[in-house]
N, C-alpha and C positions, 0 to 999 in steps of 0.2 A: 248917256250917250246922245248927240246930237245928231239931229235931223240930218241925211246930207243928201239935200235938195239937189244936187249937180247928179250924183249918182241917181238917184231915184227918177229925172228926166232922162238920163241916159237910157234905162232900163225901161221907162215907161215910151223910149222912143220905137227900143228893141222888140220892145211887145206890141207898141204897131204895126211893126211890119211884118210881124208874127198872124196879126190876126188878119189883115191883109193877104198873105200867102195862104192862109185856112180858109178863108172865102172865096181865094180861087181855085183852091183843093175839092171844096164841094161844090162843082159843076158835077151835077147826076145826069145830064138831060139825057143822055139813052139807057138809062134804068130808067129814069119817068115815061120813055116811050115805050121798053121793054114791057114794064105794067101795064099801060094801057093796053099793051099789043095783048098780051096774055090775056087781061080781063076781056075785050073783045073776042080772043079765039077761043076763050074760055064758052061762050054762048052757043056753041055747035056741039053738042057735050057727043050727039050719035057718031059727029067724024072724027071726033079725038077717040072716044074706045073703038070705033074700026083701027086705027094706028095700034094702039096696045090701050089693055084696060086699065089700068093704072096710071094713062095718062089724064082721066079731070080729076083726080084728088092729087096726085104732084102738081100738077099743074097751080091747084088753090093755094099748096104748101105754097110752091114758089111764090106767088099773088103777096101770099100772107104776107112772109118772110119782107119780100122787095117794100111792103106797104111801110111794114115797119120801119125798115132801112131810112125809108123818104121822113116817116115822119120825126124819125131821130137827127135825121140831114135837115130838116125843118128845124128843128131845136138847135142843134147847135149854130145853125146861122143867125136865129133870133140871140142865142148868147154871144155870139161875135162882136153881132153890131153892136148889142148894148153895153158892152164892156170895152168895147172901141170909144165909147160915147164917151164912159168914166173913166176911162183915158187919159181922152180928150179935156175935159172936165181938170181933172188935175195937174197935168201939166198945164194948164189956164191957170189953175190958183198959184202953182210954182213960179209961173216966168213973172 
């Protein structure tokens, strides 16, 4: 079976702008302030149980949870680009 270079720039064009529309999908920035906000209002711990007691251990869940979120939304932007890069890269060896 032969290489078929015209399809595979097609396909390798497709999936830039694949990874291009995923890197402007994760825009978090108010989940990254939402966390800050938490972990700041988190530091009052006497006025959060005046509100309910169960609010500074939800509250950490949340934290937890959100931290995770970012640094998953950190990873996959790191594989974005770099696979944008090997992309890039090959359709260079192609044309």
């Amino acid at each position: 079976m032969a290489l078929d270079k015209k399809k595979i720039l097609q396909l390798a064009e497709a999936s830039q702008g694949e990874m291009k529309q995923l890197g402007k999908a994760l825009n978090v920035d108010n989940t990254i302030q939402l966390a800050e906000t938490i972990k700041s209002g988190r530091e009052s711990e006497e006025e959060l149980m005046a509100i309910n007691p169960m609010l500074p251990s939800y509250l950490a869940d949340i934290q937890k949870i959100l931290n995770f979120m970012l640094r998953t939304v950190g990873s996959v932007r790191t594989h974005v680009n770099n696979r944008s890069k090997e992309l890039s890269g090959l359709q260079n060896v192609l044309k």
